[in-house]
PyMOL Python script that loads the backbone (N, CA, C, O; Angstrom):
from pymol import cmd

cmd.read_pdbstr("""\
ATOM      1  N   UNK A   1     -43.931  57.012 -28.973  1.00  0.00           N
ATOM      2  CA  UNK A   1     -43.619  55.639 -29.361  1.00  0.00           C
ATOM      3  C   UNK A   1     -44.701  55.147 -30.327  1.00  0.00           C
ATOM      4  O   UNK A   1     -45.908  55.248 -30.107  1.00  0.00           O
ATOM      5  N   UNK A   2     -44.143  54.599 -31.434  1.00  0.00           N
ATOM      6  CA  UNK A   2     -45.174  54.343 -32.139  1.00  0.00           C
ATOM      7  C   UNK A   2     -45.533  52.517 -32.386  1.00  0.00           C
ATOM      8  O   UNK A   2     -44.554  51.896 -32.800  1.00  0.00           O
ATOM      9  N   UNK A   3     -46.430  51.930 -32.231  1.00  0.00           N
ATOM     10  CA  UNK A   3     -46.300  50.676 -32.789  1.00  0.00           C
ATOM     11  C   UNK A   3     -47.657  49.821 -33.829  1.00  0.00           C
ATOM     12  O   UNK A   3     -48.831  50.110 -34.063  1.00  0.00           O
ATOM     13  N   UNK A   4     -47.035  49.038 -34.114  1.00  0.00           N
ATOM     14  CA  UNK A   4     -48.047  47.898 -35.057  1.00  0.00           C
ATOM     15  C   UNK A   4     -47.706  46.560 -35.080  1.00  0.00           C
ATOM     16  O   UNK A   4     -46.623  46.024 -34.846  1.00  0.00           O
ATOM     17  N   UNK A   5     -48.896  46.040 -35.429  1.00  0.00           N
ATOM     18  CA  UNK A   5     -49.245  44.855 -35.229  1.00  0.00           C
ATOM     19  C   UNK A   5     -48.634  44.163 -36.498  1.00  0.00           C
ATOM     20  O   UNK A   5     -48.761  45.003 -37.389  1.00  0.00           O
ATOM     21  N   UNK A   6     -48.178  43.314 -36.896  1.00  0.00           N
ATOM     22  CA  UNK A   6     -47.363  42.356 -37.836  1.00  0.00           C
ATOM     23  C   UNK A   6     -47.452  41.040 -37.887  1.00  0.00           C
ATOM     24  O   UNK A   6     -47.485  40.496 -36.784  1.00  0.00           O
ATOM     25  N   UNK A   7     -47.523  40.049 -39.223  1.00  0.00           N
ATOM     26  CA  UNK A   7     -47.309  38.922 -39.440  1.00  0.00           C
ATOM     27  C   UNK A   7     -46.407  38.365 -40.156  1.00  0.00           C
ATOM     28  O   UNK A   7     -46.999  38.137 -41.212  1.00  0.00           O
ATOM     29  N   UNK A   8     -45.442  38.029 -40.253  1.00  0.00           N
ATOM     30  CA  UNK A   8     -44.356  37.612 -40.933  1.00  0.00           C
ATOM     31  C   UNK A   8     -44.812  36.097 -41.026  1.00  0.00           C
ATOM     32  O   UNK A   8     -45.148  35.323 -40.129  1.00  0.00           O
ATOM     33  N   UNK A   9     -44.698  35.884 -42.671  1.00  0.00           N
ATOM     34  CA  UNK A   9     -44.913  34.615 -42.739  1.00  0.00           C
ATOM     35  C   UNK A   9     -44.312  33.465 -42.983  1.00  0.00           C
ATOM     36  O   UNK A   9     -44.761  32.327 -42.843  1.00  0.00           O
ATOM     37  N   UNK A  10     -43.211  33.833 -43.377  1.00  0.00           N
ATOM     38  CA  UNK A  10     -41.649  32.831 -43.540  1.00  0.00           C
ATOM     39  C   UNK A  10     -41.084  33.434 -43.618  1.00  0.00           C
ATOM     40  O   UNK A  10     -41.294  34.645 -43.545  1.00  0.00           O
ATOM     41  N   UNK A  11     -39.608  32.635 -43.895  1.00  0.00           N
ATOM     42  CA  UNK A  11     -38.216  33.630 -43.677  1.00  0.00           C
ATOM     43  C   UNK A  11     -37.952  34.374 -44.604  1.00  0.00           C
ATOM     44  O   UNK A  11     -37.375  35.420 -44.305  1.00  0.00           O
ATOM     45  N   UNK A  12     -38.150  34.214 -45.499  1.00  0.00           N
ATOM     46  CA  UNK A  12     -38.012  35.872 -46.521  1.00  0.00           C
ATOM     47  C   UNK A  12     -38.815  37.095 -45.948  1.00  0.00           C
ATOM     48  O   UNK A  12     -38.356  38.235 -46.028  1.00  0.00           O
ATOM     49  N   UNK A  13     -39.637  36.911 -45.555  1.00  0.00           N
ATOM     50  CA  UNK A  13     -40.410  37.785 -45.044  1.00  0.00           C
ATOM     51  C   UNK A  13     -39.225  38.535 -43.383  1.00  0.00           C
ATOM     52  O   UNK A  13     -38.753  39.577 -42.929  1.00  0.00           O
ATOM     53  N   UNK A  14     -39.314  37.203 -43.152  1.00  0.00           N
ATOM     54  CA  UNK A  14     -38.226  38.210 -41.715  1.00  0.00           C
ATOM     55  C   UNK A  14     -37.416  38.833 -41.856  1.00  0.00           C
ATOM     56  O   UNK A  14     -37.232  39.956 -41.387  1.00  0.00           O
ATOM     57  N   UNK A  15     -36.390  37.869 -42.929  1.00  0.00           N
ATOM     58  CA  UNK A  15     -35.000  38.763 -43.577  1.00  0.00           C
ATOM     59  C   UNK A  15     -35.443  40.344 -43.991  1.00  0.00           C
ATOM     60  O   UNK A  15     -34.860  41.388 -43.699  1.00  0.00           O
ATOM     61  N   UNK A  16     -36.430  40.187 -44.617  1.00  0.00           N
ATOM     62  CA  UNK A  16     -36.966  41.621 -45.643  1.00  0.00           C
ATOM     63  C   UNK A  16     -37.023  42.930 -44.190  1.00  0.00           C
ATOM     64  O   UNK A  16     -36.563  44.061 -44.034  1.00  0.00           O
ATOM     65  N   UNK A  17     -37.967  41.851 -43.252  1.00  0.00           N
ATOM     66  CA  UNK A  17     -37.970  42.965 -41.463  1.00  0.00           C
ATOM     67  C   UNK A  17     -37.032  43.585 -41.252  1.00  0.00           C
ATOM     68  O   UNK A  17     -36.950  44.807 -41.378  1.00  0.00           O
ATOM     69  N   UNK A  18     -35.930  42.633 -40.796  1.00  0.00           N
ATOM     70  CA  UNK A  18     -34.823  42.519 -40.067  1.00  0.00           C
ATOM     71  C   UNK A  18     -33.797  43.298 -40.783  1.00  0.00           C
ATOM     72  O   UNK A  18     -32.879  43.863 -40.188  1.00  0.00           O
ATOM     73  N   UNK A  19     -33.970  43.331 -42.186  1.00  0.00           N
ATOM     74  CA  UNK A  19     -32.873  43.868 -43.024  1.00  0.00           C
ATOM     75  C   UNK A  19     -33.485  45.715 -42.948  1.00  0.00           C
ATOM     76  O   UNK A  19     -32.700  46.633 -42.711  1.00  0.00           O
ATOM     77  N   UNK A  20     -34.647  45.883 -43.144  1.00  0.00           N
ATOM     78  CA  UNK A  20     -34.948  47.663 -43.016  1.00  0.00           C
ATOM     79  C   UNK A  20     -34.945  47.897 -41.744  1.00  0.00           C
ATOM     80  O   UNK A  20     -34.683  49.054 -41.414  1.00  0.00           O
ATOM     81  N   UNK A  21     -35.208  46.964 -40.746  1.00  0.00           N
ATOM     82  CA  UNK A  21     -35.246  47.676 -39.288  1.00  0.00           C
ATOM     83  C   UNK A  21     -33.457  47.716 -39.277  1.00  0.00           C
ATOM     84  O   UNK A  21     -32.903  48.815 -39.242  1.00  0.00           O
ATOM     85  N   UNK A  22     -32.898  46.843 -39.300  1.00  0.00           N
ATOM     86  CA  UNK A  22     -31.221  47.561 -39.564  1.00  0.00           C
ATOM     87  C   UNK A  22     -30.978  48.860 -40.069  1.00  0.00           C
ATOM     88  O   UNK A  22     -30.173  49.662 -39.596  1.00  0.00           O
ATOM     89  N   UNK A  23     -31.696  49.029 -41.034  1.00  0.00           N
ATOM     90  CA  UNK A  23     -30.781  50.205 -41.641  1.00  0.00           C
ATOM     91  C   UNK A  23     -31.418  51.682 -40.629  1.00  0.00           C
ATOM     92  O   UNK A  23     -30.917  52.806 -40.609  1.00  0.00           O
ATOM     93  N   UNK A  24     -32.382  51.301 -40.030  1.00  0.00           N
ATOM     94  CA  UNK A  24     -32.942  52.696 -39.051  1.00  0.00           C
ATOM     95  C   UNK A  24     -31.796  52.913 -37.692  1.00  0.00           C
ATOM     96  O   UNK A  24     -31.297  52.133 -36.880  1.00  0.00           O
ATOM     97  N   UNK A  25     -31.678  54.565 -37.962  1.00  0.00           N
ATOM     98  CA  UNK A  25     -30.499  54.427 -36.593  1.00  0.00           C
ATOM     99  C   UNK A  25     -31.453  55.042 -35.317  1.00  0.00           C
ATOM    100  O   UNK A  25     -31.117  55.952 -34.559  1.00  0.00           O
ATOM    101  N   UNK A  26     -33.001  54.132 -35.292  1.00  0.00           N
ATOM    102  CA  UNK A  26     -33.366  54.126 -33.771  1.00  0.00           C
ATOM    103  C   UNK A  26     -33.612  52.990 -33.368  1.00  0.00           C
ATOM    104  O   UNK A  26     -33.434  51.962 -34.021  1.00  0.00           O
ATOM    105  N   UNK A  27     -34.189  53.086 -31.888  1.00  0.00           N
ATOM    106  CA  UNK A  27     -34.224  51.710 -31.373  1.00  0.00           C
ATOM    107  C   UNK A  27     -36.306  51.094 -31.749  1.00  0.00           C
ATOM    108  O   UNK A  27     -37.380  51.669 -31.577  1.00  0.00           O
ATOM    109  N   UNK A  28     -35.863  49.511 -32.370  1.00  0.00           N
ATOM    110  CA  UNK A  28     -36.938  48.319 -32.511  1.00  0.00           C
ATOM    111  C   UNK A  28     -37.359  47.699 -31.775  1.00  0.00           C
ATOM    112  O   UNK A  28     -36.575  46.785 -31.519  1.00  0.00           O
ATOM    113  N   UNK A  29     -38.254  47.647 -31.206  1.00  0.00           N
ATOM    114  CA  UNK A  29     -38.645  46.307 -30.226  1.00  0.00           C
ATOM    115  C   UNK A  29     -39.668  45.146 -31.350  1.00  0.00           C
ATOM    116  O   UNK A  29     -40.479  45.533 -32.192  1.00  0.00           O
ATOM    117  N   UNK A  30     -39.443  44.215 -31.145  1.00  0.00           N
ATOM    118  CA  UNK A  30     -40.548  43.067 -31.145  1.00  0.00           C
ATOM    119  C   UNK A  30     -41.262  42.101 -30.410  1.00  0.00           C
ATOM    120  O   UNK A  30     -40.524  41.258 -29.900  1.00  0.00           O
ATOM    121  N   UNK A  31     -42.171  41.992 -30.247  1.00  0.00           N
ATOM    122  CA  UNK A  31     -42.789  40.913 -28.933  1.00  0.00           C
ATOM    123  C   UNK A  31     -43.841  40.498 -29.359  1.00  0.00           C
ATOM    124  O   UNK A  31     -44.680  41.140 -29.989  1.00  0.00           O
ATOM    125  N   UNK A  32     -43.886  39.041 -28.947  1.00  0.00           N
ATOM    126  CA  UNK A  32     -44.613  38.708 -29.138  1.00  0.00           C
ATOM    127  C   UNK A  32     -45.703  38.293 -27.330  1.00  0.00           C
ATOM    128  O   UNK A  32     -45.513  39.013 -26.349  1.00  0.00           O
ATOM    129  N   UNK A  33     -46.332  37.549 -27.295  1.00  0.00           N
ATOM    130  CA  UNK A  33     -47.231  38.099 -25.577  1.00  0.00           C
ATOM    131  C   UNK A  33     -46.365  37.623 -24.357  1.00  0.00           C
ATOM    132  O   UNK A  33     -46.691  37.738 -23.176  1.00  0.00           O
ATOM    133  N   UNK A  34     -45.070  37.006 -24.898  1.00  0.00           N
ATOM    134  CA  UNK A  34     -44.511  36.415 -22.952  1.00  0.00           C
ATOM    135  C   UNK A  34     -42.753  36.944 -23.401  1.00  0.00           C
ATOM    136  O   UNK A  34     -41.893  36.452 -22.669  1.00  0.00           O
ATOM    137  N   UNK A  35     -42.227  37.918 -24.571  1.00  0.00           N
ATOM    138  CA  UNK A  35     -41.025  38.057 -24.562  1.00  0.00           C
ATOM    139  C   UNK A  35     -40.764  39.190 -25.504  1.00  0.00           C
ATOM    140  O   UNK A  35     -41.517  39.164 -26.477  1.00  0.00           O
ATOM    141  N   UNK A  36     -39.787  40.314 -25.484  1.00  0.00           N
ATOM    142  CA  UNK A  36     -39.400  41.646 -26.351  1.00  0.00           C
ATOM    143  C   UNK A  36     -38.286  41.168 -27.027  1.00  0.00           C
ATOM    144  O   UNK A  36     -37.626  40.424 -26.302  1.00  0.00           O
ATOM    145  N   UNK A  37     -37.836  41.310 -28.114  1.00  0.00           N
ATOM    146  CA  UNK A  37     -36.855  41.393 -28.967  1.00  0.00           C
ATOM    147  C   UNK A  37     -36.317  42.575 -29.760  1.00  0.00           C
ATOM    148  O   UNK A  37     -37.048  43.452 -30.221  1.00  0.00           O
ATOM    149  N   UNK A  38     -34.971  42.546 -29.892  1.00  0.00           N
ATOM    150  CA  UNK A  38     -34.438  43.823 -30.625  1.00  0.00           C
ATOM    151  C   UNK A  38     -35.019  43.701 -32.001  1.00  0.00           C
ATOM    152  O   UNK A  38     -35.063  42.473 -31.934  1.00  0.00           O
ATOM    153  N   UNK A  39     -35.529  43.966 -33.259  1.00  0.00           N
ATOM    154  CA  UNK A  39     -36.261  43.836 -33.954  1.00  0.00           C
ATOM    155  C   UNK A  39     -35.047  44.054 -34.816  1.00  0.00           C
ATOM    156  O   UNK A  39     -35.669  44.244 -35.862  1.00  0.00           O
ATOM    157  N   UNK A  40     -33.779  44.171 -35.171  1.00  0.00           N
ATOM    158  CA  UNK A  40     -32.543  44.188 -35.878  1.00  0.00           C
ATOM    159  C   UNK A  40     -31.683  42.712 -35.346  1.00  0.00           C
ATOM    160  O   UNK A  40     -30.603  42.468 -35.885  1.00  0.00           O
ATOM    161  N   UNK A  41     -32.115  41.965 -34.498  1.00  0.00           N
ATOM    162  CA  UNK A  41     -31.776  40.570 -34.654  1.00  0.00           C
ATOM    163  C   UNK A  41     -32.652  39.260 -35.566  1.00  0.00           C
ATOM    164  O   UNK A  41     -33.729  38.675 -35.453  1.00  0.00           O
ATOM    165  N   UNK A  42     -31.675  39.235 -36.339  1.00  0.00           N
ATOM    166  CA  UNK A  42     -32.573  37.849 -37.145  1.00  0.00           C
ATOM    167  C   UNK A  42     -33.053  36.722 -36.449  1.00  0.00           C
ATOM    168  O   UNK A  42     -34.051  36.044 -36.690  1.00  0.00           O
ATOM    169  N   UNK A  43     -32.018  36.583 -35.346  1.00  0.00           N
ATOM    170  CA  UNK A  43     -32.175  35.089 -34.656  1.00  0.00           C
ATOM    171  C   UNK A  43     -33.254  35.411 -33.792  1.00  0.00           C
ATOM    172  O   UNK A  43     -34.197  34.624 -33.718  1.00  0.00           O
ATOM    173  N   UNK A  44     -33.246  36.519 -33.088  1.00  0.00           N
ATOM    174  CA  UNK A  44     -33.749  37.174 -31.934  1.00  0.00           C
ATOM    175  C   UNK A  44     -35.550  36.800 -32.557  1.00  0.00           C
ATOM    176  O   UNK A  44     -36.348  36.102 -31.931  1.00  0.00           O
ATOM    177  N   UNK A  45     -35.774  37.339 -33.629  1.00  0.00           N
ATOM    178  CA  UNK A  45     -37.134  37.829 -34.709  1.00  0.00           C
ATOM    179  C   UNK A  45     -37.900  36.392 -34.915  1.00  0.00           C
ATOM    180  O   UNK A  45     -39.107  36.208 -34.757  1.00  0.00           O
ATOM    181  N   UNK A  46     -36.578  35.072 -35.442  1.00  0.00           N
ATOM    182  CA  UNK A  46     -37.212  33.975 -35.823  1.00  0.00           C
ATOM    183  C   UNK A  46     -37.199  33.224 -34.844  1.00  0.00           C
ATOM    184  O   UNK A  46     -37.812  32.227 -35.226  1.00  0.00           O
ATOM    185  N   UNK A  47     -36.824  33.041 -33.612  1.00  0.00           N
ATOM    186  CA  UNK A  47     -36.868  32.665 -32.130  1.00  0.00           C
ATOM    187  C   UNK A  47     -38.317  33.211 -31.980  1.00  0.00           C
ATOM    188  O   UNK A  47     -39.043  32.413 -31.386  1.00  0.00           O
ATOM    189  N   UNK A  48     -38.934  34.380 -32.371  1.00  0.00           N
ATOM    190  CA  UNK A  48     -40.815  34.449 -31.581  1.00  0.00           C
ATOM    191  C   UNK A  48     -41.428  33.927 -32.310  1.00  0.00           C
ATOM    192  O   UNK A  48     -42.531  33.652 -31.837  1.00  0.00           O
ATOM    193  N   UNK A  49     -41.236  33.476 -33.735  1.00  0.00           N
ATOM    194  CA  UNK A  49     -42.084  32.493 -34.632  1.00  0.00           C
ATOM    195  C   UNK A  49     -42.319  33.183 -35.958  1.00  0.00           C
ATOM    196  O   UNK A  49     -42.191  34.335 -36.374  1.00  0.00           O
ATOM    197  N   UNK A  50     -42.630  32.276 -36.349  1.00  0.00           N
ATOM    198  CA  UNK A  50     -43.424  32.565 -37.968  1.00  0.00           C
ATOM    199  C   UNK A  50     -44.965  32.145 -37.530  1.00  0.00           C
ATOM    200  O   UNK A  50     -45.515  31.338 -36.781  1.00  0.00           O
ATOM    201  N   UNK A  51     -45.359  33.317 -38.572  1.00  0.00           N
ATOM    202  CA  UNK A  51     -47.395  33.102 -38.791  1.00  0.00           C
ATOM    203  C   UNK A  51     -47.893  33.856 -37.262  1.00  0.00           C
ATOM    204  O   UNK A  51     -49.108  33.824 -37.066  1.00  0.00           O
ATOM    205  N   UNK A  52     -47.391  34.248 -36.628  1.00  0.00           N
ATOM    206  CA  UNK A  52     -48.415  34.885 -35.831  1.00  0.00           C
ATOM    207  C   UNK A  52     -47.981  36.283 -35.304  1.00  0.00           C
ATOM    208  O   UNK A  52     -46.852  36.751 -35.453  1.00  0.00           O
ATOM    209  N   UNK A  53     -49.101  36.943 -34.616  1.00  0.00           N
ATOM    210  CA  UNK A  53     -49.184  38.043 -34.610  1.00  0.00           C
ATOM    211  C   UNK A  53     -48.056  38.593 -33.946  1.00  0.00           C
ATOM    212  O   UNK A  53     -47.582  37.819 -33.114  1.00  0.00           O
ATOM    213  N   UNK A  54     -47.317  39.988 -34.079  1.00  0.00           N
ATOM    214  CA  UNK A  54     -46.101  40.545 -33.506  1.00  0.00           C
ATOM    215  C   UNK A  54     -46.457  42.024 -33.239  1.00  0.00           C
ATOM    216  O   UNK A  54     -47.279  42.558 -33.983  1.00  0.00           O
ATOM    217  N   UNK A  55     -45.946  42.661 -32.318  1.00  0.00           N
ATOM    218  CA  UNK A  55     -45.871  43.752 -31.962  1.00  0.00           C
ATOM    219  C   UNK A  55     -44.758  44.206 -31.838  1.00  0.00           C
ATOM    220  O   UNK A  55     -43.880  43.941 -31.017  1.00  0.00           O
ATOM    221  N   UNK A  56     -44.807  45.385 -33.233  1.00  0.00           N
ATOM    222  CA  UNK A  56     -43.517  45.958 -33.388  1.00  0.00           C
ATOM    223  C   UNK A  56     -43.445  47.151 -32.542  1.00  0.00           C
ATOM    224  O   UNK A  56     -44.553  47.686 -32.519  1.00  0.00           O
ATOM    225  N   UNK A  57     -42.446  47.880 -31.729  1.00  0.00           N
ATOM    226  CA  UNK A  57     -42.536  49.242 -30.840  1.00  0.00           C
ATOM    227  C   UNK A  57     -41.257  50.071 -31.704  1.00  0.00           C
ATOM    228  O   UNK A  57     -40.211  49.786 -32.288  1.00  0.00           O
ATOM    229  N   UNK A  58     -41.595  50.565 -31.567  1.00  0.00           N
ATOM    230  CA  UNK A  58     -40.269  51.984 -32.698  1.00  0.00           C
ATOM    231  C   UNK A  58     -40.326  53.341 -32.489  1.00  0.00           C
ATOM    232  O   UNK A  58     -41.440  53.787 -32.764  1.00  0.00           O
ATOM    233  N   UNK A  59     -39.411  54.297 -32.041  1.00  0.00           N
ATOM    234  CA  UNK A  59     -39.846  55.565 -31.393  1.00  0.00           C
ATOM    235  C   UNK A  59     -39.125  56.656 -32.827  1.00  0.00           C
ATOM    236  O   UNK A  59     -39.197  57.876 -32.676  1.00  0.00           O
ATOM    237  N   UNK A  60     -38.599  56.195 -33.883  1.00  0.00           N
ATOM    238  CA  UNK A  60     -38.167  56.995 -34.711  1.00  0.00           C
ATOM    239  C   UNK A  60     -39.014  57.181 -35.814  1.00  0.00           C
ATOM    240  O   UNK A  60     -40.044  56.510 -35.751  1.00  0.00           O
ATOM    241  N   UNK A  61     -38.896  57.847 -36.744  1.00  0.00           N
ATOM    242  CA  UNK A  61     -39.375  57.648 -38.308  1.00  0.00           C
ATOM    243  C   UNK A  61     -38.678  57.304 -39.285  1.00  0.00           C
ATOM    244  O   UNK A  61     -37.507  57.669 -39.177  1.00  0.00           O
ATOM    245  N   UNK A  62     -38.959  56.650 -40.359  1.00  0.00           N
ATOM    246  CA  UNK A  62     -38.399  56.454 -41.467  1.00  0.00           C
ATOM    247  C   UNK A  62     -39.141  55.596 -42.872  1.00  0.00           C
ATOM    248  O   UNK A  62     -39.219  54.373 -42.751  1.00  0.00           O
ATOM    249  N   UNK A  63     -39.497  56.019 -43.748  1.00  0.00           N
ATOM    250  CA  UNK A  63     -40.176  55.839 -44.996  1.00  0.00           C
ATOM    251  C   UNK A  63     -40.084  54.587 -45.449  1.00  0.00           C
ATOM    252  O   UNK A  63     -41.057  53.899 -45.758  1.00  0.00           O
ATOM    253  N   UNK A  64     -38.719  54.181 -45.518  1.00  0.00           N
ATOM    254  CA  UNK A  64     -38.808  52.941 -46.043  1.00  0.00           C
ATOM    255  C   UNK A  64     -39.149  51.874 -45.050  1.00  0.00           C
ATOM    256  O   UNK A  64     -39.627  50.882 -45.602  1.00  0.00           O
ATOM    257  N   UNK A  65     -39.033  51.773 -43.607  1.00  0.00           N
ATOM    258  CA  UNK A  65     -39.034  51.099 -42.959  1.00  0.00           C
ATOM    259  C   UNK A  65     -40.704  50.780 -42.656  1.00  0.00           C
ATOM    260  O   UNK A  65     -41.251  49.691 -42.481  1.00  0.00           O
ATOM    261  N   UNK A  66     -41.459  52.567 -42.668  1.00  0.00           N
ATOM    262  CA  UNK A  66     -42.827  52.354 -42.920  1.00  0.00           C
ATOM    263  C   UNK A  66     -43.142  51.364 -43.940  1.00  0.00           C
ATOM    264  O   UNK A  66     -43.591  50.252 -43.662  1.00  0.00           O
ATOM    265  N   UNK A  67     -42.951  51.692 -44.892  1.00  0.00           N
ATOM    266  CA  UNK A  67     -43.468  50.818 -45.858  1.00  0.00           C
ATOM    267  C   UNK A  67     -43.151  49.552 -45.859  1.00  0.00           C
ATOM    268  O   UNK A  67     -43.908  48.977 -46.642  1.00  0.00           O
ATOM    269  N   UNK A  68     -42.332  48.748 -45.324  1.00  0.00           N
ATOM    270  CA  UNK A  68     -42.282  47.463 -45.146  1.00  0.00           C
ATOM    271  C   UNK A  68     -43.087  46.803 -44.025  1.00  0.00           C
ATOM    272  O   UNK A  68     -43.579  45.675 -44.051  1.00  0.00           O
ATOM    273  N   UNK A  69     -43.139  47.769 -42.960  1.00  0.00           N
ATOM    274  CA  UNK A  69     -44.070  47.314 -41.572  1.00  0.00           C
ATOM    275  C   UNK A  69     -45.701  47.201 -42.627  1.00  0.00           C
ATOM    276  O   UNK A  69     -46.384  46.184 -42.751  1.00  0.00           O
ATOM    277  N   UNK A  70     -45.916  48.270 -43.121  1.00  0.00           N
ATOM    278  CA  UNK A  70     -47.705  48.250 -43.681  1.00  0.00           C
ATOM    279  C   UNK A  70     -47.593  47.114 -44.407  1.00  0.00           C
ATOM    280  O   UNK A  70     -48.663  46.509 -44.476  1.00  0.00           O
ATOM    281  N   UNK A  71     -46.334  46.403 -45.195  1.00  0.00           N
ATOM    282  CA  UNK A  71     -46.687  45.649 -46.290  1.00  0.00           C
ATOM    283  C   UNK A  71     -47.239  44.369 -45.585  1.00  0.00           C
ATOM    284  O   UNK A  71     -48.167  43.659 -45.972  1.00  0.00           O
ATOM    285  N   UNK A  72     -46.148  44.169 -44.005  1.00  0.00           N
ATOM    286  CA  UNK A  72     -46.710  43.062 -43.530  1.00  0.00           C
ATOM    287  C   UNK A  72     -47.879  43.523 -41.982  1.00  0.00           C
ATOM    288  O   UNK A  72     -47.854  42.707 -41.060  1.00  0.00           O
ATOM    289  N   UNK A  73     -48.596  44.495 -41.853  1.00  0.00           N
ATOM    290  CA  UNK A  73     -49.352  44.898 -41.342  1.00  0.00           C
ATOM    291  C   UNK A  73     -50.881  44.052 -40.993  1.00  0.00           C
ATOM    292  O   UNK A  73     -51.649  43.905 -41.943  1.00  0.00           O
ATOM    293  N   UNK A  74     -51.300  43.496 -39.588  1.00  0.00           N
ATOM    294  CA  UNK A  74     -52.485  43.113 -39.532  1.00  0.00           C
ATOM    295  C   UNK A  74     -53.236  43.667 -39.775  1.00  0.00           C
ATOM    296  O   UNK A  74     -53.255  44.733 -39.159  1.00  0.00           O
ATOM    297  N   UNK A  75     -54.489  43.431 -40.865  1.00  0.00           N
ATOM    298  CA  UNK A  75     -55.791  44.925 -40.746  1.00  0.00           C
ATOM    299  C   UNK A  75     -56.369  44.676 -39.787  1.00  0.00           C
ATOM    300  O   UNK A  75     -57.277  45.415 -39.405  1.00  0.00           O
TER     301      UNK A  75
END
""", "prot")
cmd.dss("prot")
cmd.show_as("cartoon", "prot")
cmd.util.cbc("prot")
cmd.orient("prot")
């Protein structure tokens, strides 16, 4: 299982999430510290907030989806 830490900072930013974690055919989690979300629901994603920290969980691979998690990646 692999995961990272994330900040999404407005809604373009979620859509941009929500739209590559769709196109992966494994399973997303998101959580933030008191609740998990499918990380392919928009409502689900903007229901834990904007601006703070997220923990994405993902047990597959995929390139493009990497590269959107690092873009919004906590250092």
């Amino acid at each position: 299982m692999n995961e990272k830490i994330i900040r999404l900072a407005d809604v373009e930013e979620v859509c941009d999430f929500v739209r590559a974690a769709g196109m992966c055919d494994f399973d997303i989690d998101i959580s933030d510290q008191r609740m998990v979300i499918d990380a392919k629901s928009i409502l689900g994603v903007m229901g834990l907030g904007i601006r703070k920290e997220l923990t994405v969980k993902y047990g597959g691979e995929d390139l493009s989806f990497e590269n959107v998690l690092n873009k919004y990646a906590v250092a």
